[in-house]
N, C-alpha and C positions, 0 to 999 in steps of 0.2 A: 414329455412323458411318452413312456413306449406302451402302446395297446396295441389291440389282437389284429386291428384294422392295419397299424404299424407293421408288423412280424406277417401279414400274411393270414391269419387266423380266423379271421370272420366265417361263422358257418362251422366249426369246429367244437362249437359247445363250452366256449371259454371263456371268462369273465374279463373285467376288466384290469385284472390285477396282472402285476410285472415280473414277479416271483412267482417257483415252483410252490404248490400248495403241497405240505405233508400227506402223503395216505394218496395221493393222485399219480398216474402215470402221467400226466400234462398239466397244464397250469387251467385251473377252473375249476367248477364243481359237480361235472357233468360227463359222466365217463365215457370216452369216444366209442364208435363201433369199432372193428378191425382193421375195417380200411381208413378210416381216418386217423387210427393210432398209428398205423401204418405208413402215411402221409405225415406224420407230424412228426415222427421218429425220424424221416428220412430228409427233415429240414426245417430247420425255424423261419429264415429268411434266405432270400434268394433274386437278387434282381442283377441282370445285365445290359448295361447299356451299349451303344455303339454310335460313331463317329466316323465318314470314309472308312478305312480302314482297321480302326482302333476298335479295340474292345475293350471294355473292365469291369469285372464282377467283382459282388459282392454276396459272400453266403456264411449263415450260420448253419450247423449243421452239430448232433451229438456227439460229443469225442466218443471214441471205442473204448477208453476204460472209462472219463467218471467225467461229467461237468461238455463244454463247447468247447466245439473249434469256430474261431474268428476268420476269415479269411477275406483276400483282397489279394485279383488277377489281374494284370493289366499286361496285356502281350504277351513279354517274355517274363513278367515280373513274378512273382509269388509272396508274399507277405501273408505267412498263417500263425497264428497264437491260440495256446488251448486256456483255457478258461473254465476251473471250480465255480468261481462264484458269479452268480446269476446279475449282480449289479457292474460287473465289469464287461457280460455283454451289453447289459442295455447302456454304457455307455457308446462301446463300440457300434450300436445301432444307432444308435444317436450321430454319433461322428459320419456313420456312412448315409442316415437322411441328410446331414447337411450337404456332404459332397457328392449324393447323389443331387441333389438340388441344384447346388453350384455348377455341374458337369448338365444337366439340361438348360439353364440357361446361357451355356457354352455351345447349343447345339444339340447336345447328345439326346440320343433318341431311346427308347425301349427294345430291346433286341426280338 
C-alpha cells in the first residue's frame, strides 16, 4: 500500500489515504500552508539512485493539464506516461518501490 511516508509526504498534513480527497487541493484533511502546497504541487515522488557511473530516476510530478506524469530516467533513456487516474499511479509507485529495492541491493546508492 502506498502512504504519505511512501510518496515523500510525512509532515505535509496528510492522512493516510492513497486518493485525492474531493474539496482538498492535496490528499488529506488538513490544508497545507503555501509553501508546502507549493512543495507538493511541485512533486509527489522523487528518488535518484546511483551506481559508478549510472544514474536512474524515478519521479511523479502533476501533469500541466489534468491528472500525473509517471516517469523513469536512466542515462540516456526516458520512459514518461501521464496518468488521470490516481490508482494507475500508485501502481506505478509500487513498481518503482520494488525496483527501487532491487537496484539497492545491486549496489545502488541514494544520490
Amino acid at each position: 500500500m502506498i502512504t504519505r511516508s511512501t510518496l515523500g509526504l510525512s509532515g505535509f498534513g496528510v492522512s493516510g489515504e492513497t486518493r485525492p480527497r474531493r474539496g482538498s487541493a492535496i490528499l488529506g484533511d488538513v490544508p497545507p500552508s503555501g509553501q508546502q502546497l507549493v512543495m507538493m504541487m511541485d512533486r509527489v515522488f522523487a528518488k535518484t539512485l546511483v551506481r559508478a557511473r549510472e544514474i536512474k530516476s524515478f519521479e511523479v510530478t502533476p501533469a500541466r493539464s489534468v491528472g500525473w506524469e509517471v516517469s523513469v530516467r536512466s542515462d540516456h533513456d526516458v520512459v514518461q506516461r501521464q496518468y488521470s487516474d490516481w490508482h494507475r499511479v500508485e501502481r506505478a509507485l509500487t513498481r518503482f518501490t520494488r525496483e527501487i529495492s532491487e537496484l539497492r541491493r545491486q549496489g545502488w546508492v541514494d544520490a
